[in-house]
C-alpha positions, 0 to 999 in steps of 0.5 A: 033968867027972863031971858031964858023964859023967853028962849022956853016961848019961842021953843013952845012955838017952835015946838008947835010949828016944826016939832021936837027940836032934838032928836028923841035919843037925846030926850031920853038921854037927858030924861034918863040923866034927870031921873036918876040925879032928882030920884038921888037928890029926893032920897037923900032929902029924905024921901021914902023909896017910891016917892023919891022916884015919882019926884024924880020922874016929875022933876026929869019932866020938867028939866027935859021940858025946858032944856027942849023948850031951850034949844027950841028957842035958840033954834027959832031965833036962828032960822029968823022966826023971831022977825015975825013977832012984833016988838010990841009982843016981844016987849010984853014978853020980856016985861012978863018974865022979868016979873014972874022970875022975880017972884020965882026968885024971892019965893026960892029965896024963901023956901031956902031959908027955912031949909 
């Protein structure tokens, strides 16, 4: 999990230093896919019909963001941008994720027990 916290940093610079990473076809394409599983998912959990939509939308947001923040990353590290951040950041980074991915873990866990 931390390390994909790490490949969605690199992809948001990656982001900023060349733009999108994948074509817009295939954003839409996986915004398109995630609209339609997070609207289902939020109608079947109960949702009445337009807030099953507008959590779908905000949840296909967020999957794109991160699929494109992704392949971002893995495309940063491959071009060699990832020689241009001293170890040390690259260090705090990890140390970081790893701590905010345990508390995204055990707040999961959490939620899910009560569910």
């Amino acid at each position: 999990m931390s390390v994909t916290m790490i490949a969605v940093a690199l992809g948001i610079i990656y982001l900023f230093d060349t733009g999108l990473p994948l074509p817009s076809a295939v954003l839409f394409l996986i915004f398109a896919l995630g609209f339609i599983l997070g609207s289902v998912f939020f109608e079947r959990r109960g949702a009445e019909h337009p807030w099953s939509l507008i959590g779908g939308a905000i949840a296909s947001l967020g999957i794109t963001f991160v699929v494109m923040s992704v392949v971002g990353g893995i495309l940063f590290i491959g071009n060699g941008g990832f020689n241009t951040i001293p170890m040390e950041t690259v260090l705090y980074s990890l140390s970081a994720c790893m701590i905010v991915s345990m508390i995204t873990l055990n707040f999961a866990s959490y939620k899910l027990q009560y569910i």
